[in-house]
C-alpha positions in Angstrom: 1.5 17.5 -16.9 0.0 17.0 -13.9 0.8 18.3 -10.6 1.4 15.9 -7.5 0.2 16.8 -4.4 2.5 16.5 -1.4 1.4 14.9 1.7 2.8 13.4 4.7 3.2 9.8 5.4 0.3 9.4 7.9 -1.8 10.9 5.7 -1.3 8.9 3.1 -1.6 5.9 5.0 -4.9 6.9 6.0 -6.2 7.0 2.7 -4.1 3.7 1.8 -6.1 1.8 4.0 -9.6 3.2 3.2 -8.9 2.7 -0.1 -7.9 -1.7 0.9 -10.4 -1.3 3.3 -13.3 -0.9 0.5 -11.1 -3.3 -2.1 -13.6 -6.1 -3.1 -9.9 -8.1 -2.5 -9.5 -7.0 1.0 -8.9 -9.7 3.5 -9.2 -9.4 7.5 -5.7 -7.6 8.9 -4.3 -6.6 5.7 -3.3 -2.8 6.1 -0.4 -0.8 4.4 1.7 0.3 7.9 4.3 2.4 6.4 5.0 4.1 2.6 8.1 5.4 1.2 8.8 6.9 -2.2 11.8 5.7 -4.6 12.2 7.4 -8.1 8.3 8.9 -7.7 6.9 5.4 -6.9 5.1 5.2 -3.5 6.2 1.6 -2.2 4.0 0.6 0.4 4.4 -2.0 3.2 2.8 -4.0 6.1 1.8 -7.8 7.0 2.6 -10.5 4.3 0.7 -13.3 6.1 3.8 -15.1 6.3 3.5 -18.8 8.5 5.5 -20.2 11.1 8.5 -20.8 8.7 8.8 -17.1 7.0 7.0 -19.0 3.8 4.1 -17.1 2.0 0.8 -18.1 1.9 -2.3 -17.7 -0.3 -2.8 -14.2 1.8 1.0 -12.9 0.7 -0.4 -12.7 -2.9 -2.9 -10.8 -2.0 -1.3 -8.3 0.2 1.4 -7.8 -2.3 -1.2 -7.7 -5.4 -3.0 -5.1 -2.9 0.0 -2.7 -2.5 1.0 -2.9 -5.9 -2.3 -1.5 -6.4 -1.9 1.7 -4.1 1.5 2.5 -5.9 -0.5 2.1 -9.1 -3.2 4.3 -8.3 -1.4 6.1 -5.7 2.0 7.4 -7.1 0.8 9.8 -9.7 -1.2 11.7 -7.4 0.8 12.0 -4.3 4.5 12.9 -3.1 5.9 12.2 0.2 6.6 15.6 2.5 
């Protein structure tokens, strides 16, 4: 079993968003602005995109597909300080 290697939020963060910054998916704005772990996922968070009304938009998809992705590649490898 692998070992997880702990690191602090900022840290993480940084490499969050060089990792959505060099996503072929990456859209202008979309960044990860804070990460918390629950039950060894890292749940990341940030802009949605949402319009005037609080209603998703084609870029909410996105940003959510996006952060699903860093908990993907990100939780096995990293725990939170």
């Amino acid at each position: 079993m692998s070992t997880k290697k702990t690191i602090s939020q900022d840290e993480l963060l940084m490499i969050a968003n060089q990792m959505i910054q060099e996503h072929d998916a990456y859209l202008d704005g979309m960044r990860a602005t804070s990460v918390e772990e629950r039950d060894g996922v890292l749940i990341f968070k940030g802009e949605y995109f949402l319009d005037d009304n609080g209603i998703p938009t084609e870029k909410t998809t996105a940003v959510f597909n996006m952060f699903k992705f860093l908990a993907h590649k990100l939780s096995p490898e990293f725990t939170l300080s």
